[in-house]
N, C-alpha and C positions, 0 to 999 in steps of 0.2 A: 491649383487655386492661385490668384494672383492676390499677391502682396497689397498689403495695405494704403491707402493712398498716403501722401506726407504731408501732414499735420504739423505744423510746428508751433511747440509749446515754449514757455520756457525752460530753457538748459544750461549749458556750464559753458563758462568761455567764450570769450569772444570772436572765435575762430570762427566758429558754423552761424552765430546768431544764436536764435530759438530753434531747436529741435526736440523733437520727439523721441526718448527711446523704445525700445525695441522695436522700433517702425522707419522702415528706409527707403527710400525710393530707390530702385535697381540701378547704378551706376558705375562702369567700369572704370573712372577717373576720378570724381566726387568724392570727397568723403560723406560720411555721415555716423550718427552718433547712434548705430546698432548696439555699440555694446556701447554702456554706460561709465561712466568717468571711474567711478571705482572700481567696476569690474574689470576694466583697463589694469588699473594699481596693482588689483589684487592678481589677476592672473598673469598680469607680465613681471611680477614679485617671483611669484612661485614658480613659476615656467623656467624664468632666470636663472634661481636659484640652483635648481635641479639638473639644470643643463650643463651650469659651471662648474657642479659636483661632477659630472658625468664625463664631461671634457676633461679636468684636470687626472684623473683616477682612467683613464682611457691612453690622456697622454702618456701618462707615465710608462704605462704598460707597453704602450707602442712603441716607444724608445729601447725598452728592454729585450721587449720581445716579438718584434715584426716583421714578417716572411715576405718577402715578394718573390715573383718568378717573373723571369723575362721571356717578352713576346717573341714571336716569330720574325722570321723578316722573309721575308719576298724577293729579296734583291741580292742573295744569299752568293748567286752566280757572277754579279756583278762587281770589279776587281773594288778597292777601298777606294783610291783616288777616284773612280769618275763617281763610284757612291758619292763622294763627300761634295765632288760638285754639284752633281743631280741633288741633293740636300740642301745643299748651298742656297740654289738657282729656286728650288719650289716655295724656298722658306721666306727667301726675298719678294716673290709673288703671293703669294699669302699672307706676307703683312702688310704688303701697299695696298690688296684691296680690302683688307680688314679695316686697314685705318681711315683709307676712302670711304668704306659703309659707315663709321664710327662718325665721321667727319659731318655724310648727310645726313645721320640722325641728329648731329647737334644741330644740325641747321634747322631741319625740323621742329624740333623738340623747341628752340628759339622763337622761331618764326608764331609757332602755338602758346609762345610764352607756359612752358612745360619742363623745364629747364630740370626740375625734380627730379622727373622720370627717368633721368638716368642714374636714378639709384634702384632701377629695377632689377630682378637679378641675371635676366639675360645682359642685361646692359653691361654688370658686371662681372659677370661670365666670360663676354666680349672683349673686356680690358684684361681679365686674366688671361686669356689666350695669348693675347699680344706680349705679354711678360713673357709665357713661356714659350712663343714664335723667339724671342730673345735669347733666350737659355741654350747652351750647351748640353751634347749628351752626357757631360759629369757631371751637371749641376744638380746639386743636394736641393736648390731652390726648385730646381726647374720639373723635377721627379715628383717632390712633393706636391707642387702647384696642381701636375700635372692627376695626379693621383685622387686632388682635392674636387680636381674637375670631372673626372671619371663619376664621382658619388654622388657629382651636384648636376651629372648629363640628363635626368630625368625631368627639370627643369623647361632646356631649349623643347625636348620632345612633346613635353606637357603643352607647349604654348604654340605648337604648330598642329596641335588635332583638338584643341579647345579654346581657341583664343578668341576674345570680341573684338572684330575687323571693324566696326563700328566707327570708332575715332579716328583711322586714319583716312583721311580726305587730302590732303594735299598731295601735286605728283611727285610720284615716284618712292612715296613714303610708303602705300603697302608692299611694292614690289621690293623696296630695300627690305624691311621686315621680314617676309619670305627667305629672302636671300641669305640674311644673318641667319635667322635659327637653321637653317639648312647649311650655311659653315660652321655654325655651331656642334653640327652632329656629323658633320664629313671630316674634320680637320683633328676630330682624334683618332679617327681610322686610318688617317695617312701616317699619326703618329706611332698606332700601335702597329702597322704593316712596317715601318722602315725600322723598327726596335728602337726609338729614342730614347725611352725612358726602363725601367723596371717597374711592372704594375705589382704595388701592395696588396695584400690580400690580408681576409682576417676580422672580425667584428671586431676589433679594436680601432680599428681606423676606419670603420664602418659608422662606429656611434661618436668616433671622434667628427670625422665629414659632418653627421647631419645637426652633432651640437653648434657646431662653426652657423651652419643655415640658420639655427632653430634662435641663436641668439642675433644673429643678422635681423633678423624679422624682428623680434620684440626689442632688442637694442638700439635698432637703427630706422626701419620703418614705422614701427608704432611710433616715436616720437616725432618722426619727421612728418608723417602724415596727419597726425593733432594739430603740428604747428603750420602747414601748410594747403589742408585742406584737400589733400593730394592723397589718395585712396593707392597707396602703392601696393602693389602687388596683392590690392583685395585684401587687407589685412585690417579694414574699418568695416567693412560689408563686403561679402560673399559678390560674385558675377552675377547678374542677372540672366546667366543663359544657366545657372546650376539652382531650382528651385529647390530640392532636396536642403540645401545649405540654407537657404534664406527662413525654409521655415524651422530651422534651428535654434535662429534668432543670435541670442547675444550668446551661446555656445559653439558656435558654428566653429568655430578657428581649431577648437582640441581634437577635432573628430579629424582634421583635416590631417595636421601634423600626423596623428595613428594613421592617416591611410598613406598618405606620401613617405612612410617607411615601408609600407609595403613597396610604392611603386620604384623608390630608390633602389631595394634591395633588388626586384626584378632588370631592372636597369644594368646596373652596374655586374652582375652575376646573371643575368641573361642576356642581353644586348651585347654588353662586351667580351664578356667570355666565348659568345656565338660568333664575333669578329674574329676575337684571336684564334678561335678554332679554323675558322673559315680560310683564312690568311697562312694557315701554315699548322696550326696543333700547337698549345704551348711547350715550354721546356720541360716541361715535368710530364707530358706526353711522350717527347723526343725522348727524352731520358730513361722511360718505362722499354719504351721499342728496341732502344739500345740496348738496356739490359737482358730483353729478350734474345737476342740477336748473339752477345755475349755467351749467353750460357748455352745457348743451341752450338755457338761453334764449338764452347769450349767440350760437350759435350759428345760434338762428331772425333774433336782433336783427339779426346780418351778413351773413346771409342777402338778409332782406327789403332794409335797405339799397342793397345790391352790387344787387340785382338793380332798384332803384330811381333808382341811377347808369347802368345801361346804358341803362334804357330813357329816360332824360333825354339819355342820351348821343346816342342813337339819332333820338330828336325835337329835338337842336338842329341849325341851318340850320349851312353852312361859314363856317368865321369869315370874318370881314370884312380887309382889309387892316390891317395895324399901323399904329395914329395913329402919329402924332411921339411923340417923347420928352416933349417941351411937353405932351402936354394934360393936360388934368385929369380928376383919374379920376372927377368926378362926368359926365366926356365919355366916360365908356367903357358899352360895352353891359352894359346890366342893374344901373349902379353898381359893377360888381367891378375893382378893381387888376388889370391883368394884367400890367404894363413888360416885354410883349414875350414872357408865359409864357404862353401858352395852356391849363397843367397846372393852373395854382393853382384853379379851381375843385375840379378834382378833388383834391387835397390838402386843400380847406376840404371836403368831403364828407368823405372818410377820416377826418381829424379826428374828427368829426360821428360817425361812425360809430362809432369807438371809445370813444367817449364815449358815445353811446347804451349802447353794449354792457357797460360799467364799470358805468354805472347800474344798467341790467337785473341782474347780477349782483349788487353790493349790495342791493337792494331783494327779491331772489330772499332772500339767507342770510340778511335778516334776518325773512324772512320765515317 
């Protein structure tokens, strides 16, 4: 059913004029007063609130208690120096033409007198990349940055199979757009293939990521977009290609956030973990194979052993009578101490044995 036509009544503020609520004309740039000025208050109050609780009680935990495992690498064969060149050299080409795309979106965005819309969050996506294109593989900034972009990868993807092509008109503006959210989703697979970082894991840092978005949106867009008339990221009124959402009305935006945890958590634990599998198996994969690998040797090692004790066992003659306590044990058969044990051989073999088999296993994992 198509939406209502737009009526404008009197409303609040000087920003829109006259508007009507719960009545909007479909607009991907526009704002409009769907939800109404205190419904605004009140659900970016509560939203807020909830989220700050949620962030801070997430943080803490993740500080204390947060697991990452490190990716595979691909280049594994390749000695460290010309690695570090080859990193070098791709890292230096991926930021000039990141910054080149960035550059003609300002022009852009200028040229349309649009200049807001780069508070969208591919936009800002765009700019964290470039941070972490910066960063070092020890950088504590660069891991997290990168960690925060893994959770928020659902995003670029979102806006390249649902986007409204609609506004961009000038050249070379939709092809850049393409361009971006498609580095947007290739430049962390380069990052998980060469192992730059250590990926976090864990719903800690799961609900810390989407609190970081969730108040991005109500802290930053909702106010920008009041005072600017600037419908960013659909955060005034739903897309007009998603009828579903319009006829929600001034609810539309909670139903949103409940689904976009789903499709984050798919993202980040399907997409990406599908990469690191793809790329090599993570560490805790590698580490499971090794341990397999370990105990199968260590198993043939005590194996062959045991079964090398029987048959010694088998071709030695019946001991001889116990010398005296006097003699010397360079007087005893074969050179071995016995004072009286007939076992101790076999104790210096077990020994022997486990000690083979410690070996075999070290020389296994690190291998």
């Amino acid at each position: 059913m198509a939406p209502p036509p737009f009526v404008p009544t009197p409303g609040f503020g000087p920003i829109f004029g006259n508007v009507l609520y719960d009545v909007c004309q479909p607009d991907s740039e526009k704002a409009a007063w769907l939800v109404p000025p205190h419904h605004h208050a009140i659900e970016s109050s509560l939203v807020g609130c909830l989220t700050l609780w949620l962030l801070v009680k997430n943080c803490r935990s993740f500080h204390k208690h947060h697991t990452h495992t490190h990716s595979p690498t691909v280049l594994d064969q390749v000695s460290a120096q010309t690695r570090a060149i080859l990193t070098k050299v791709v890292d230096a080409v991926l930021f000039l033409v990141m910054v080149a795309s960035l550059l003609l979106i300002c022009y852009h965005k200028y040229q349309a007198n649009k200049l807001v819309f780069l508070l969208q969050p591919c936009h800002v996506l765009h700019i964290m990349l470039l941070v972490i294109l910066c960063c070092s593989r020890a950088s504590r900034l660069g891991a997290l940055l990168f960690n925060l972009y893994l959770h928020l990868l659902w995003g670029p993807f979102l806006g390249l199979v649902a986007a409204d092509l609609d506004c961009y008109t000038q050249r070379f503006e939709l092809f850049n757009w393409g361009f971006q959210h498609s580095m947007l989703l290739v430049i962390p697979i380069y990052f998980i293939a060469t192992r730059r970082f250590p990926l976090y894991t864990g719903r800690s840092f799961f609900i810390l990521s989407y609190c970081i978005l969730v108040l991005f949106h109500y802290g930053v867009l909702v106010p920008v977009s009041i005072l600017s008339s600037a419908n960013l990221n659909y955060v005034t009124c739903p897309p007009p290609t998603v009828p579903p959402l319009l006829a929600m009305g001034r609810w539309y935006r909670l139903p949103t956030l409940f689904a976009c945890i789903l499709l984050a958590w798919g993202m980040r634990y399907g997409f990406v973990e599908f990469i690191v599998w793809l790329v090599g198996g993570s560490q805790q994969q590698q580490s499971k194979r090794t341990d397999r690998r370990g105990q199968q040797a260590v198993t043939e090692v005590v194996g062959e052993r045991l079964a090398k004790l029987i048959e010694d066992e088998n071709q030695t003659p019946s001991p001889s009578p116990s010398p005296s306590p006097s003699a010397s044990p360079r007087d005893q058969p074969n050179g071995i101490e016995t004072n009286g044990n007939h076992d101790e051989p076999v104790s210096t073999l077990t020994r022997r044995v486990t000690r083979s088999a410690s070996n075999a296993k070290k020389n296994n994992t690190s291998a």
